[in-house]
N, C-alpha and C positions, 0 to 999 in steps of 0.2 A: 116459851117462845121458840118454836121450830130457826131451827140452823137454816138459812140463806143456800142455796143451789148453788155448787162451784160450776162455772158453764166447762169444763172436763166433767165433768158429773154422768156417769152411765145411768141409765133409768135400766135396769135387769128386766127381762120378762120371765114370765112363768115357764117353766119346762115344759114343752110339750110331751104327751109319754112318748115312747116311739111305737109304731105297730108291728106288732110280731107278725112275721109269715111261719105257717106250719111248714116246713120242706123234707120230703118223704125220701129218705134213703134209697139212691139205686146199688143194687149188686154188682161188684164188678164181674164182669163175665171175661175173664180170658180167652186170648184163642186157644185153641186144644186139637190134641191129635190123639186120637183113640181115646184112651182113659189117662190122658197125662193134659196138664192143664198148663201154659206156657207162661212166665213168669216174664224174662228180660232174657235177652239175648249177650251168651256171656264171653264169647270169642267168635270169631270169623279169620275163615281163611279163603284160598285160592276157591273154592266151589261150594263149602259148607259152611255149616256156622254150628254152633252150638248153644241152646237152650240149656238156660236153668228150670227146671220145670216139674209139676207135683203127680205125683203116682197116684189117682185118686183110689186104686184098688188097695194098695197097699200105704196110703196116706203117709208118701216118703219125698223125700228133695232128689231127684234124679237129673243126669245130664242128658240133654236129645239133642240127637246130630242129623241135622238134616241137609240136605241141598242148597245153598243162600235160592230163594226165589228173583231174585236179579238174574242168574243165570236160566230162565224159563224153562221148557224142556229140554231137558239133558239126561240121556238116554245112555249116552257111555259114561257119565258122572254117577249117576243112579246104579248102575252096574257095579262100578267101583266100592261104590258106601257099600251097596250087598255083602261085597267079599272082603272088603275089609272089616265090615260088625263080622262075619264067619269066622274068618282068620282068629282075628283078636277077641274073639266069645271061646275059641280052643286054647288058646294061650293061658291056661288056668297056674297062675306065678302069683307070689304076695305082691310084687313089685310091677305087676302090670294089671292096668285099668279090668277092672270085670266086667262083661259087657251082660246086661239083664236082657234085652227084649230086641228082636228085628221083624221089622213090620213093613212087608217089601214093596206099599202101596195098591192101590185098587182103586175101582172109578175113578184114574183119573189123578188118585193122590199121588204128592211123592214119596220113596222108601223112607225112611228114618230107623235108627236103632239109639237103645236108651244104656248109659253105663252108670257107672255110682259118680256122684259130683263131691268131690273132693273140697272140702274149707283149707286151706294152707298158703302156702307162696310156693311160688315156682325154683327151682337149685339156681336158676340166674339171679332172683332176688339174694340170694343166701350168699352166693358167691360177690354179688356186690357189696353187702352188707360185709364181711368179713375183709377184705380189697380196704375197706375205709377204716375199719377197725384197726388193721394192720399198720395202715399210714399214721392214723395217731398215735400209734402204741398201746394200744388198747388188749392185744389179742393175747390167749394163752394159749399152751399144744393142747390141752383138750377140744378147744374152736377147731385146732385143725384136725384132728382126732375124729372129728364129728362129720365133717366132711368127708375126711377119706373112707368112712363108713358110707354114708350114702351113696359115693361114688364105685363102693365095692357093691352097695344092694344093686345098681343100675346094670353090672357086669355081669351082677347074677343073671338080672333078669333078660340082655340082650343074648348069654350063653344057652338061657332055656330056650329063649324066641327061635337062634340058629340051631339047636339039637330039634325044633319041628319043623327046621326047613323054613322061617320067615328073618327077613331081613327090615331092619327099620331105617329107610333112608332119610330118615328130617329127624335124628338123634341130635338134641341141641338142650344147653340150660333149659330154655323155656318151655320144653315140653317133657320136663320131671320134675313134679309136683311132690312139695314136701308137706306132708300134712301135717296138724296139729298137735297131733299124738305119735309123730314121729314116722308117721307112713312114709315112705320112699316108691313111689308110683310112675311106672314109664307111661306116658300119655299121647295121644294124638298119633297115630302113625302117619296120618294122612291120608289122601282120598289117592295120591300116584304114590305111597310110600310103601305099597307092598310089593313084596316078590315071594312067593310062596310057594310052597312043598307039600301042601295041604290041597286035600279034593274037597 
């Protein structure tokens, strides 16, 4: 004798399947400048900015510094990045950025030049990081030891910059970059940060 219908009672229907749709993969196509393929945009300053961006010749992770496009044509900005990729492409130092590629625009484009992009934290992270360690009691002299190393690679490399006659005027934490493996890297001069000795 079949059991009586509770009126809560669900009646279930059948599963309908679902329908598959085929959806054909698109490529992302980056913007790109020459042979370097632009990725994200990894700092910005007062006229520039800075790309992370891929070397498809050399299939590497590189930094591209170019003009922010907010500031439209800029013709004494453009100028500037020129002499400063020059400047800081002779500054051949462990402790300062290498500059690979300047590519001074044409039809129309703007200049941009390409350096090595560095994985690390900046010495203002390091030096906050160590400031907090110290309040809780955390730190030993080798912590500080480590620092005043760094701070003696940055002396190196600002005494080589002034034995070629350049001056870096926006020397701050955040633009010496410590990298992973210990690199100690003077970065960013800036687009008004040179004064130079150099033709």
């Amino acid at each position: 004798k079949p059991e009586p219908k509770r009126p809560d009672a669900k009646v279930e229907q059948p599963i309908r399947p679902v329908r598959q749709v085929s959806l054909d993969t698109v490529a992302y196509a980056g913007e790109s400048r020459s042979h370097y393929t632009l990725s994200r945009v990894h700092g910005k300053g007062g006229l520039g900015q800075v790309w992370l961006a891929i070397d498809g010749q050399l299939n590497r992770e590189v930094a591209l510094k170019e003009i922010r496009p907010d500031k439209g044509e800029n013709t004494e900005g453009s100028a500037r990045l020129i002499k400063e990729a020059q400047i800081t492409g002779q500054l051949e130092h462990p402790n300062i950025i290498p500059v690979y590629e300047l590519e001074r625009g044409k039809d129309g484009e703007t200049p941009f030049y390409t350096m090595r992009f560095l994985r690390g934290r900046t010495l203002k992270e390091r030096i906050d990081e160590y400031h907090k360690l110290r309040q809780a009691g955390q730190t030993d002299r080798l912590e500080l030891r480590q620092l005043l190393s760094i701070f003696v690679g940055v002396c190196n490399a600002l005494a080589y910059a002034h034995s070629r006659g350049v001056v870096h005027r926006d020397l701050k934490p955040h633009n010496v970059m410590l990298g992973d493996f210990g690199e100690v890297i003077v970065i960013d001069c800036g687009i008004e940060a040179i004064d130079d000795g150099l033709a």
